[in-house]
VMD Tcl script that draws the C-alpha trace (Angstrom):
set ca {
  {0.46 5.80 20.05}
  {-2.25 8.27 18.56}
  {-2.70 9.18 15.05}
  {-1.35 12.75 15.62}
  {1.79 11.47 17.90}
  {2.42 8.62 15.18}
  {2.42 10.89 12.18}
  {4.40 13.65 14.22}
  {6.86 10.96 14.86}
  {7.14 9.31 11.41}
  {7.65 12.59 9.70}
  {10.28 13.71 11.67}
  {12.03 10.15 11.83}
  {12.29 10.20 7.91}
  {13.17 14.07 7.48}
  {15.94 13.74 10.02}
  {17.41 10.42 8.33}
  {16.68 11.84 4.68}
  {18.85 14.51 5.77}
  {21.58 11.69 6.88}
  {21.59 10.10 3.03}
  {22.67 14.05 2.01}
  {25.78 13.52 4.07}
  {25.92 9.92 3.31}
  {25.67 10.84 -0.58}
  {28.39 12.87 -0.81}
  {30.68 10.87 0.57}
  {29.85 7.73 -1.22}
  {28.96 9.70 -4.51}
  {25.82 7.44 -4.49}
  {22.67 9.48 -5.85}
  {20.65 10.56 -2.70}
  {17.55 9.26 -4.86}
  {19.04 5.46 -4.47}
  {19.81 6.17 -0.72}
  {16.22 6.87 0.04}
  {14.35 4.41 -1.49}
  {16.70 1.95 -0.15}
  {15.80 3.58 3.39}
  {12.38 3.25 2.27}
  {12.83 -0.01 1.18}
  {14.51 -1.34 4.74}
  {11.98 0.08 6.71}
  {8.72 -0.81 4.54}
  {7.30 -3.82 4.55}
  {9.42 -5.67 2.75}
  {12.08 -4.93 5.36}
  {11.71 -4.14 8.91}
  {8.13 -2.93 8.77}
  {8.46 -0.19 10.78}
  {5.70 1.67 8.46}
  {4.02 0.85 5.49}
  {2.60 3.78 3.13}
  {-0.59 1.78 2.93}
  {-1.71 2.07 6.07}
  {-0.79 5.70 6.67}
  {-3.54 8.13 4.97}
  {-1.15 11.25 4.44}
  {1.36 9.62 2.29}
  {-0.69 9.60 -1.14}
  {-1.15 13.16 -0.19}
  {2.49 13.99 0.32}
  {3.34 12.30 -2.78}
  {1.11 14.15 -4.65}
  {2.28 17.78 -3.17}
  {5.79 16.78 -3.94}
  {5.02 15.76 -7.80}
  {3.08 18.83 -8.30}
  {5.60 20.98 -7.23}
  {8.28 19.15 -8.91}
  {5.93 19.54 -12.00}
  {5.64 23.01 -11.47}
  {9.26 23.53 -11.21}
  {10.09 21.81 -14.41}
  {7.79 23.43 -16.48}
  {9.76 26.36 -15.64}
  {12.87 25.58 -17.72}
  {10.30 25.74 -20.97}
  {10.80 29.74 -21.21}
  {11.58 30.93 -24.83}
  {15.37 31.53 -24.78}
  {15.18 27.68 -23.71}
  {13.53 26.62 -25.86}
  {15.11 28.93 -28.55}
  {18.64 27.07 -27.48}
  {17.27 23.52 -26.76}
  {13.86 23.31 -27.99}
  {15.01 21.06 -31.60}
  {16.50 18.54 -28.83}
  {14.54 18.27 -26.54}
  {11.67 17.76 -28.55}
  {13.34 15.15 -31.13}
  {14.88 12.97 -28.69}
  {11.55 12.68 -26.68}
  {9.88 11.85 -29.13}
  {12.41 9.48 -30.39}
  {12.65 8.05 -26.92}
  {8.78 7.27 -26.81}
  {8.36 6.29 -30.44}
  {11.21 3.83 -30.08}
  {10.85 2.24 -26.95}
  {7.18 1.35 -27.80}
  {7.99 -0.18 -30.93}
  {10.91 -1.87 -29.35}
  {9.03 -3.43 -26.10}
  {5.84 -4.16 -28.10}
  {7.61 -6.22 -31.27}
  {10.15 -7.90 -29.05}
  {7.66 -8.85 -26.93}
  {5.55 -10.44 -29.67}
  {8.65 -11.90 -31.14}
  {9.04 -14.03 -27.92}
  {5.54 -15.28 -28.02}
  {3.58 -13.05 -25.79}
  {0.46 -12.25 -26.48}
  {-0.19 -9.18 -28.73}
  {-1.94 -6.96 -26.35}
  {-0.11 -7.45 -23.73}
  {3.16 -6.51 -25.20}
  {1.31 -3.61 -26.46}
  {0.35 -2.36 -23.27}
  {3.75 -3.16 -21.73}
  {5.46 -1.01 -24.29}
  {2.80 1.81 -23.84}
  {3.84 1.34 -19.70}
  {7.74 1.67 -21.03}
  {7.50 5.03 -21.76}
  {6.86 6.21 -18.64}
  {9.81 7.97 -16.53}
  {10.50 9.39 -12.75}
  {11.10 13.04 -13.32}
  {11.19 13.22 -9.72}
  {14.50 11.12 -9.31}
  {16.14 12.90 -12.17}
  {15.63 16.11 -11.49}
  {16.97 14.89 -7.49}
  {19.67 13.71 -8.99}
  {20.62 16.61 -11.22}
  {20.10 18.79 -8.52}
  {22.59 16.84 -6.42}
  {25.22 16.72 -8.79}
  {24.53 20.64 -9.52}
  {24.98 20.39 -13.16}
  {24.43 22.86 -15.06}
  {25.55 21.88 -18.24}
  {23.96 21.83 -21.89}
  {23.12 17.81 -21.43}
  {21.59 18.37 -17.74}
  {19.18 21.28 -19.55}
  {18.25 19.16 -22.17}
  {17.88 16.34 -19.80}
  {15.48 17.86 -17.47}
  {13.39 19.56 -21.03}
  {12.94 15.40 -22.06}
  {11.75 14.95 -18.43}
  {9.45 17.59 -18.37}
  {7.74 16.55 -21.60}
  {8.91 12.91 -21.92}
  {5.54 11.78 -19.59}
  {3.22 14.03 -21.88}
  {4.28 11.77 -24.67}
  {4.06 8.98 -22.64}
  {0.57 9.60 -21.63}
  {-0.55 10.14 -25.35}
  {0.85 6.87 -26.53}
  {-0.13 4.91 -24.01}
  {-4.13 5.96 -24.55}
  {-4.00 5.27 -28.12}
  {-2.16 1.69 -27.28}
  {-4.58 1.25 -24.58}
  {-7.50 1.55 -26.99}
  {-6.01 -0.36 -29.41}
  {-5.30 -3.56 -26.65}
  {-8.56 -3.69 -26.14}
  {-9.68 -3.56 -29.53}
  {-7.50 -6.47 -29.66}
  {-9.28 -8.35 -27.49}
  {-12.71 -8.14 -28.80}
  {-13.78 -6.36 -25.67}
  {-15.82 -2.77 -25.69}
  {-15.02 0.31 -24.54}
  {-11.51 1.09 -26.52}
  {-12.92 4.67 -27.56}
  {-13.61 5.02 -23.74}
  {-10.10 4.28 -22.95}
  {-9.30 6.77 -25.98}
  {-11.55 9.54 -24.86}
  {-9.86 8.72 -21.35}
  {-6.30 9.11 -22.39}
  {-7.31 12.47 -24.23}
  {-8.81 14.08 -21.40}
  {-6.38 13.07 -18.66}
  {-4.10 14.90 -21.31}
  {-6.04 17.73 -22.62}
  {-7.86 18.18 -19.42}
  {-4.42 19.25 -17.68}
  {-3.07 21.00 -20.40}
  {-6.10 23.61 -19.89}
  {-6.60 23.59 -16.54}
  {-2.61 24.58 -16.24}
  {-3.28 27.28 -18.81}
  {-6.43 28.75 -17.54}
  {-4.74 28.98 -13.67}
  {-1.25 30.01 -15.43}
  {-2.05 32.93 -17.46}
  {-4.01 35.60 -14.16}
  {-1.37 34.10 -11.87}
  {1.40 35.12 -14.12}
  {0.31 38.70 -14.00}
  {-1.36 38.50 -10.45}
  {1.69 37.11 -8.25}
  {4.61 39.44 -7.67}
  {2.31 42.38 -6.79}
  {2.59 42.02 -2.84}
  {6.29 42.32 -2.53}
  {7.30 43.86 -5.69}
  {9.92 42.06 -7.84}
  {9.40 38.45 -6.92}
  {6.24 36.55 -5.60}
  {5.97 35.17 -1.75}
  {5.98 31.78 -0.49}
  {2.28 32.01 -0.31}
  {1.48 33.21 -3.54}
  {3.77 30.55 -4.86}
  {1.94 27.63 -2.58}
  {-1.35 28.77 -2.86}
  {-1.49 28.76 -7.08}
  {0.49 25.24 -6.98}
  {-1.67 23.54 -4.30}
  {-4.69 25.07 -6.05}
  {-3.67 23.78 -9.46}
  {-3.03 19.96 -7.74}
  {-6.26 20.17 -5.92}
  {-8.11 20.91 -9.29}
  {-6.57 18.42 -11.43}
  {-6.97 15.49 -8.70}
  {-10.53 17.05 -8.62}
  {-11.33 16.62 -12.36}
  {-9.36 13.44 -12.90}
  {-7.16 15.02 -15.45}
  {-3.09 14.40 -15.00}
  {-2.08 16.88 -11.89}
  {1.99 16.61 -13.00}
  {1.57 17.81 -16.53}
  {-1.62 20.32 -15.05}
  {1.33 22.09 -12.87}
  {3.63 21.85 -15.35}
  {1.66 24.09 -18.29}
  {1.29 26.46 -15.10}
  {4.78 26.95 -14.43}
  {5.56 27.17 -18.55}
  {3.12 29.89 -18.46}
  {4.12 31.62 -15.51}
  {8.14 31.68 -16.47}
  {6.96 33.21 -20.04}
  {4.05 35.32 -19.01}
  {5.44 36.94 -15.93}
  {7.36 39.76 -16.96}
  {7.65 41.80 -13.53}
  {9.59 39.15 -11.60}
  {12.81 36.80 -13.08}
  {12.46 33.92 -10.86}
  {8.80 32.24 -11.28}
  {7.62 30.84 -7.67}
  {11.40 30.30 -6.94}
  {10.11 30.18 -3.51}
  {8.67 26.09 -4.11}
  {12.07 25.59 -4.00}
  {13.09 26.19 -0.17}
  {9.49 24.05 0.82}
  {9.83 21.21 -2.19}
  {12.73 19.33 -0.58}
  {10.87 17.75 2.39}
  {8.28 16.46 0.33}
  {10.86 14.95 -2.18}
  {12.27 13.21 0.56}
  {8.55 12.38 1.88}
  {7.96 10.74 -1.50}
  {11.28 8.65 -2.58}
  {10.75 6.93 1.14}
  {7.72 6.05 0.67}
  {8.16 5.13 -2.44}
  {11.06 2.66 -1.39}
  {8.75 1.81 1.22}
  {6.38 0.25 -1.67}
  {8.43 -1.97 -3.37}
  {8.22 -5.34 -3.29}
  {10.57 -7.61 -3.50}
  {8.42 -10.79 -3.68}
  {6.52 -9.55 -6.68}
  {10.41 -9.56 -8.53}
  {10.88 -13.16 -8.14}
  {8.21 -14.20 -9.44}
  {8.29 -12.90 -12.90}
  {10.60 -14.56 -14.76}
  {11.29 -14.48 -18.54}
  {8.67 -12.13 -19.30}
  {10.04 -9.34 -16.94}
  {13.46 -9.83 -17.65}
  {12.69 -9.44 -21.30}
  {10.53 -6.61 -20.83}
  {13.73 -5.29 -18.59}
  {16.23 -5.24 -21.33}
  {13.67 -4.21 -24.25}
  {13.15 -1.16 -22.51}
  {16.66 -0.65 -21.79}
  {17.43 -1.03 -25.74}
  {14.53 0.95 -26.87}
  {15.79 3.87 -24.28}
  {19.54 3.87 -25.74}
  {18.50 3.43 -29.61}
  {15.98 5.95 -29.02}
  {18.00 9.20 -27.46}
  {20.77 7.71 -29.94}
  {18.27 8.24 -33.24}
  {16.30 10.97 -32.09}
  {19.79 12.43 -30.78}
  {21.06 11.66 -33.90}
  {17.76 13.73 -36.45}
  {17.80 16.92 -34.50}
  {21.35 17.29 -34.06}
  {22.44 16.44 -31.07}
  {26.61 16.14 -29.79}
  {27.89 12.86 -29.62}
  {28.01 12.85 -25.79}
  {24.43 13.95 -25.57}
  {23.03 10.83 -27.98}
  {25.65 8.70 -26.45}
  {24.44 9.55 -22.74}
  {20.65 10.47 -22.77}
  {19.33 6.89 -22.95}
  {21.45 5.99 -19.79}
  {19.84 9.19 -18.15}
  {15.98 8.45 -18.98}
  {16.19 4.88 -17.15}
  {14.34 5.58 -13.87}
  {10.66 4.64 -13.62}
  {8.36 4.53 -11.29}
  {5.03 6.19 -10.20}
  {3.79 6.74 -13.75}
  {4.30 3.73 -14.92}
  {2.44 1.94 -12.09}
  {-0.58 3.77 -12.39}
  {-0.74 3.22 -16.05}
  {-0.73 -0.33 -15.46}
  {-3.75 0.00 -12.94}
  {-5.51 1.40 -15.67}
  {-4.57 -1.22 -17.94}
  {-5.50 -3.56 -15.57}
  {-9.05 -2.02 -14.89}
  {-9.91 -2.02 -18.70}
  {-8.25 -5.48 -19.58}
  {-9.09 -7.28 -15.76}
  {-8.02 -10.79 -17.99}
  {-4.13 -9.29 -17.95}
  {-4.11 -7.67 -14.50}
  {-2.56 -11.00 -12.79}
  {0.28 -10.73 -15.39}
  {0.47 -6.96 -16.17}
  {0.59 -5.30 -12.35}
  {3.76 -8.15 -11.11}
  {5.68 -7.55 -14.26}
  {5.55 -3.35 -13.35}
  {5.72 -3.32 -9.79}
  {8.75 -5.80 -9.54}
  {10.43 -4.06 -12.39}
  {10.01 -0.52 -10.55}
  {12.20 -2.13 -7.93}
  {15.42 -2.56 -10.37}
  {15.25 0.70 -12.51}
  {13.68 2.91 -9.31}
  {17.69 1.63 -7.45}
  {19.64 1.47 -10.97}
  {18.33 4.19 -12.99}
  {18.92 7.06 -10.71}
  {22.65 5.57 -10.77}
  {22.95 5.79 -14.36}
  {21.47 8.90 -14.61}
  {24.40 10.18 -12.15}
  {26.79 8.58 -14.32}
  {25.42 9.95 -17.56}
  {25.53 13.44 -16.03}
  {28.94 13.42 -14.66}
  {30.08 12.06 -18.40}
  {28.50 13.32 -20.86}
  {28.61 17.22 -19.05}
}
mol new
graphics top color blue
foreach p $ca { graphics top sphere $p radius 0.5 }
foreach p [lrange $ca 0 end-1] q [lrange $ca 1 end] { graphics top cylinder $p $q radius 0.2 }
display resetview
């Protein structure tokens, strides 16, 4: 079989049984997230493989459209009457979140006897979410309660954080070390950051008052494609973080854009194959091998995370206000990780190479248990705490 008949096939194969875990889903109340990656997971190489994402070249690109579109659809919920209503939240329990779940992972860690940097880089690669199965999963259950609003604000700004603490940790593991370079990995950090932050501004502000003109009232698909695909395409371009680069663009669109109500509400009727695209081959990347060999250090590093997740939405929950169901429930919600969190452990690994042998296993087989459990709890927290 060709390239073009292979690709034509596999695309097809995986939209048609994606849209089997829909119907699946709702009978067995299982999050469609879960469903997928364990489709992924059965026919990737760790289970039948029928296709591995590795040797096809469109799925990094597939995965990347998906993200920035999901990215572009949650910066929409940052307009000003949201934030007006949610902002206090959303902003203290992220931050609590992030704060507490690097202190949490780093001293336990060091408590047990690992090594110093390494726990600090571990609870740097903690903070680090899968907005993408959350917001599937919130979409699935159709909440549209306070708690889901606040939820998805965390999401959309909980990875920001992330990224910020994890290139001042990053710089300050290798200071650690003795080894050179930790402003590098600080100047790094800061521009993957601030890089995206401006790009998303300087492409958000003329497409806020550009799109909409065509059909008057609400943009077209191909406005709305062409200004995220742009925006994705830059960002990769200049090495600066394409989710939170599309996500400034849709925050400035949904507040700039006075002439239409719905901001590139079109992404939504094209996002869904490319979700579906991404959480199979993402199941289609874990490996199972790489979780039995970790041992005490993962499992540690497994319920560290978990406790700095809960204490944090529970204290930062608990400063700005927050109902008792929300601080009770948000931790719960805020469990899945995955792509994030892998690729800041690549970059760990290519500034520290002496950890990479410990660092990369302890991610990758952790991905497996909170990519399959978290979006579970996160279905749970939802149906509880709305």
């Amino acid at each position: 079989m060709d390239d073009a008949a292979r690709f034509l096939t596999l695309l097809g194969g995986v939209l048609l049984l994606g849209l089997g875990t829909d119907a699946l889903g709702r009978r067995t109340r299982l999050p469609r997230v879960t469903l997928l990656l364990l489709l992924g997971f059965g026919v990737g190489p760790s289970g039948l493989d029928l296709f591995s994402p590795e040797r096809e070249p469109w799925a990094p690109t597939a995965a990347d459209v998906a993200l920035v579109m999901l990215g572009f659809l949650l910066g929409g919920q940052f307009t000003r009457g949201s934030l007006r209503r949610h902002g206090r939240l959303v902003l203290g329990i992220s931050l609590g979140v992030v704060l507490t779940t690097v202190l949490c992972v780093s001293i336990g860690l060091v408590l047990l006897g690992v090594d110093p940097a390494l726990a600090l880089l571990l609870g740097g690669v903690a903070t680090a979410t899968d907005p993408a199965a959350i917001v599937d999963v919130v979409q699935q259950t159709g909440a549209r309660s306070r708690f889901a609003r606040v939820l998805l604000g965390i999401v959309a700004i909980d990875d920001a954080w992330g990224l910020v603490a994890f290139s001042l940790i990053l710089a300050g593991a290798i200071a650690l070390t003795g080894g050179v370079g930790s402003a590098s990995a600080l100047g790094f950090g800061l521009r993957h950051v601030g890089g995206a932050i401006v790009l998303g501004a300087l492409l958000g502000v003329p497409a806020a008052f550009l799109t909409g003109r065509v059909d008057p009232g609400e943009p077209t698909l191909l406005e709305a494609l062409g200004v995220v695909l742009l925006c994705g395409g830059l960002a990769l371009a200049l090495d600066v973080s394409f989710l939170l680069a599309s996500m400034v663009l849709g925050t400035v669109v949904a507040n700039l854009a006075r002439h239409h109500t719905r901001p590139f509400h079109a992404i939504e009727n094209v996002e869904r194959p490319f979700l579906i695209l991404f959480f199979v081959l993402a199941g289609a990347s874990l490996d199972w091998r790489a979780s039995l060999q970790l041992g005490g250090l993962a499992s540690a590093y497994v319920a560290l995370r978990v406790a700095g997740r809960l204490a944090g939405a529970w204290l930062g929950g608990r400063l700005s206000g927050a109902e008792r169901p929300v601080r009770r429930w948000m931790g719960p919600a805020l469990l899945p990780q995955a792509g994030v969190a892998i690729g800041m452990a690549l970059v760990a690994a290519e500034h520290l190479p002496e950890l990479r042998d410990v660092i990369l296993p302890v991610v990758v087989g952790t991905t497996v248990l909170f990519e399959l459990a978290g979006p579970v709890l996160t279905h749970v927290a939802l149906s509880r705490a709305g």
